[in-house]
N, C-alpha and C positions, 0 to 999 in steps of 0.2 A: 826741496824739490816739489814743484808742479803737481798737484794730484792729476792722473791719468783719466779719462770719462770714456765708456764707449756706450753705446745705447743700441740696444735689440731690438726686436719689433717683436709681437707674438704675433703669427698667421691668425687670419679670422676663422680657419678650422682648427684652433686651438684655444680650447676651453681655458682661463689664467687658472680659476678656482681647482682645478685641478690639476697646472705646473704649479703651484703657489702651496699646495696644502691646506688642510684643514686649517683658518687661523694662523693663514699666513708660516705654517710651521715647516716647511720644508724649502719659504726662501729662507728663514732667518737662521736654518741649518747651512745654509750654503753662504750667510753673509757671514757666521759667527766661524765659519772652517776658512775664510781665507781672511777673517778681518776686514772688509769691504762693507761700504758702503751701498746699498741697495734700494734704490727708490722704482714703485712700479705704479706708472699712473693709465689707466687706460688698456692700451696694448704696450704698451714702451716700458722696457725694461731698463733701467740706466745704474751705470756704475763704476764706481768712484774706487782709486786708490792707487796703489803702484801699478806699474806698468805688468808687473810679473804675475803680482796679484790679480789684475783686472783682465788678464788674457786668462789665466785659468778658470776665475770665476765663470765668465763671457761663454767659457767652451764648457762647462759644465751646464747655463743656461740651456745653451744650441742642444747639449746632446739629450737636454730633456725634453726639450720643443719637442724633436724629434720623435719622442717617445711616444708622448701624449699622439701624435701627427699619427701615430703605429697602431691608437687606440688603447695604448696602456692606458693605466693611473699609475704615476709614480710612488712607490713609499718611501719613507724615511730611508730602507734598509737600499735602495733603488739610489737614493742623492751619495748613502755613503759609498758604497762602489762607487759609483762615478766621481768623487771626489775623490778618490785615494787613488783611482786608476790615471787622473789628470796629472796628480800629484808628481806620480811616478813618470808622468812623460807618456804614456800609451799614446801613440797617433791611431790605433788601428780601431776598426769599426767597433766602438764599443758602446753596447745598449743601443745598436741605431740598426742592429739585421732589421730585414723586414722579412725573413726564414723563420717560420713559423712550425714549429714542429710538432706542434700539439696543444689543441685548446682546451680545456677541464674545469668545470664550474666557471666558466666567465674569465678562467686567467690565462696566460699565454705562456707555454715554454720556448724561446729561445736564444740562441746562441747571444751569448752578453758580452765574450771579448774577444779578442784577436784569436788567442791559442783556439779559445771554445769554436770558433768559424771552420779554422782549420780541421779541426774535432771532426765537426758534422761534415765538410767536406767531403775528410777523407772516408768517412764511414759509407758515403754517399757509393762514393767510389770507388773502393777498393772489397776484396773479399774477406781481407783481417785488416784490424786496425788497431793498433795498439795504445793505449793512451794513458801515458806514464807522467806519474808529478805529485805535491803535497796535496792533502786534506782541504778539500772547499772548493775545489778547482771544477766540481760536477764531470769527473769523469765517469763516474756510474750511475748520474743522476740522469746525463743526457745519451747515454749509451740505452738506458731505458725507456728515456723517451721516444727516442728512434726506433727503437724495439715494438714496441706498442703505437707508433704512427703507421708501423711497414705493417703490422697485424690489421691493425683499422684498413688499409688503405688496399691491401691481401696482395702481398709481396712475399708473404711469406705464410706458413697454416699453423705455426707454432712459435712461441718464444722458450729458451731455454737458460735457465739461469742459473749458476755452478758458484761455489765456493770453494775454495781447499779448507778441509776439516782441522785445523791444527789445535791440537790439543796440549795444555799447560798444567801439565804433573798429572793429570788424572785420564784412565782410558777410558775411551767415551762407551766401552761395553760396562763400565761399574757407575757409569753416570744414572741415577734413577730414572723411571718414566718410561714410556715405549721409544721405539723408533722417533717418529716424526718428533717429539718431547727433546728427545737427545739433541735432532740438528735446528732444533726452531734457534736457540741461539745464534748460530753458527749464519743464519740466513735471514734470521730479523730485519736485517738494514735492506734485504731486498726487496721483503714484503712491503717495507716501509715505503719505499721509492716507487714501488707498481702503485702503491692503494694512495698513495699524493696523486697520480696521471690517472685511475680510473676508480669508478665506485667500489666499493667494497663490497658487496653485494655481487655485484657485475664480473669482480677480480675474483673473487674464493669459486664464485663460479666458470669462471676459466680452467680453475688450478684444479677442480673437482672432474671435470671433462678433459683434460689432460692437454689443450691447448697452450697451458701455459703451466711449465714445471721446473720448480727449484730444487735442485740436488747438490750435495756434497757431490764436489770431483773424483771421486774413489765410484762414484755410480755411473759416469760418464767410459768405462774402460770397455771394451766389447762392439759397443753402438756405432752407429753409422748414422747421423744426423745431416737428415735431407728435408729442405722446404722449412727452413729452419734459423730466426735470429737467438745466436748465442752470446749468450755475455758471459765470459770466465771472470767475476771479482776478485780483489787483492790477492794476485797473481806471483805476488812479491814472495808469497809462503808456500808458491810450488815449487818442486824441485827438478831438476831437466829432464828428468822421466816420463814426471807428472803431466808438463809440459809439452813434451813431444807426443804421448798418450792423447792431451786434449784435438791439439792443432790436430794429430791426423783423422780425428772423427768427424772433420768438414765432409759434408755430402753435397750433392748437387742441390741447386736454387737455395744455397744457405749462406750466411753473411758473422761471423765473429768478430766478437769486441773482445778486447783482454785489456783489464785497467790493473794496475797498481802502483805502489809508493814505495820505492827502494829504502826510504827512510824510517820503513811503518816493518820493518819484516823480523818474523818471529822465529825463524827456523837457523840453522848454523848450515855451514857449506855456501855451495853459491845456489844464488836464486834461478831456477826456470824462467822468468822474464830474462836476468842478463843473458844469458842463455840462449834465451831468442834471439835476441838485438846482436848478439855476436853471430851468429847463424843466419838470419833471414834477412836482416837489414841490407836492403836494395832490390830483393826479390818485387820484381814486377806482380801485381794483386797485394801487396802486405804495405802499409803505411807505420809506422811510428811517429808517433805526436807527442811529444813532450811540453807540460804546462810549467809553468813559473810561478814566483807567488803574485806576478802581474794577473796572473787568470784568477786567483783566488777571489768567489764571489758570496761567504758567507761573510759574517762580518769581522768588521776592517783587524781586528785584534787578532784574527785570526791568523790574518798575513805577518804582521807583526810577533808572533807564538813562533812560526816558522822559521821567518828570517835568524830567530833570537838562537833558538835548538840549533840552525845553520852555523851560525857565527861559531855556536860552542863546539862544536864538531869538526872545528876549523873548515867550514864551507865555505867561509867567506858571504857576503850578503843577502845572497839568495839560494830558495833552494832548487834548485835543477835535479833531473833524475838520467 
């Protein structure tokens, strides 16, 4: 059979040295993932091989043009998403928003795949937003970023940020250390996701002026939170009490996110998320988003980890929540 050719052009507002990589290392990531042929002379990108091959390639190109066109730099870690997301068939806007949620040291947050668009959409738009699915998919990563662009932008005079405490053989009153020592565990990965989107410096002094406050969910009972973005994390380990406790401390000019992973959960009984979903699902102001391991954007093994747990769990191929 005929080798297949189709040839690209790069716009003249796109820099090659930077769709190319360092040393050429991020085409020869994309000729050596689909086995293609890749010659680039000039502006013209050309390339050779089957017809199946050289349409994925082709659209892997485009979706980097694009990128660059957006002002990124692609990384290595940037071609493998999009190579694995081809792979899979994604027709949806992927790597190519031009919805920018937040810019930090010269790099850009935004939405990278179909589910993740929906994501920010619906957060855009709705008063809760639920955003359920496996590990890597940035359901807390961009629930944060939205958090801290509505803060920037003064949509809101606070961010609030809750974990459910669940604790594994030991009570967290014989855990040593003070108070905050006991739940820094518990809320690590939140600190971690604020202090990637702003200085560190700039963040402890948010959390120090009470602008921005991360608490165990056990601290969330009583309050009335107004002018206020909330993010309930792995929501998976509350329980329908817990759950109905948070949702109703919505106040006025406030906006909630509740992410979790029905596959990640630590507690016995049913979970406060199913709980939701069986309760509010369709309620006008309340969205549910559900990601796949097609949104998964850390890397590709990851999605791969997923699928493999799914299979054994008789899930079948993917894992949906």
């Amino acid at each position: 059979m005929e080798p297949t050719h189709i040839r690209l052009t790069i716009p003249d507002s796109v820099d090659p040295t930077r769709l190319m990589g360092p040393a050429d290392s991020l085409l020869r990531r994309i000729e050596h993932a689909f086995d293609a042929v890749v010659v680039v002379r000039g502006n013209t990108i050309s390339v050779s091989g089957s017809v199946e091959i050289v349409e994925q390639a082709s659209t892997v190109f485009s979706r980097l043009i694009r990128l660059v066109e957006l002002g990124e730099t692609p990384t290595a870690d940037d071609v493998d998403i999009v190579i694995e997301q081809v792979r899979q068939g994604d027709s949806a806007h992927v790597m190519l928003s031009d919805d920018v949620l937040l810019t930090y040291r010269g790099r850009t947050i935004r939405p990278k795949t179909g589910g993740q668009r929906r994501y920010i959409d619906s957060i855009r738009r709705n008063t809760i937003t639920f955003g359920i699915g496996p590990a890597g998919t940035g359901k807390t990563y961009l629930a944060m970023a939205s958090a801290v662009a509505a803060l920037k932008r003064r949509e809101v005079g606070r961010i609030v940020l809750c974990r459910p405490v669940v604790e594994a053989g030991e009570s967290l009153g014989f855990l040593p250390g003070t108070l905050q020592e006991k739940l820094d565990p518990y809320v690590r990965p939140l600190y971690d996701a604020l202090f990637d989107m702003t200085d560190r410096e700039k963040g402890n002094a948010l959390i120090e002026q009470g602008i921005i406050e991360i608490a165990p969910l056990a601290f969330m009972r009583g309050r009335t939170l107004n002018d206020a973005f909330v993010i309930l994390d792995e929501a998976q380990n509350t329980t329908p009490d817990q759950m109905k406790m948070f949702l109703t401390r919505l106040g006025f000019s406030s906006k909630f996110v509740v992410t979790g992973d029905a596959s990640q959960r630590d507690l016995l009984g049913q979970s406060g998320l199913d709980r939701a979903r069986e309760v509010l699902d369709g309620i006008e102001g309340i969205q549910f988003i559900d990601f796949d391991r097609n949104d998964i954007v850390r890397h590709s093994l990851v999605a791969r980890i997923v699928d493999a747990f799914a299979r054994s769990e008789g899930g079948g191929g993917g894992a949906h929540d």
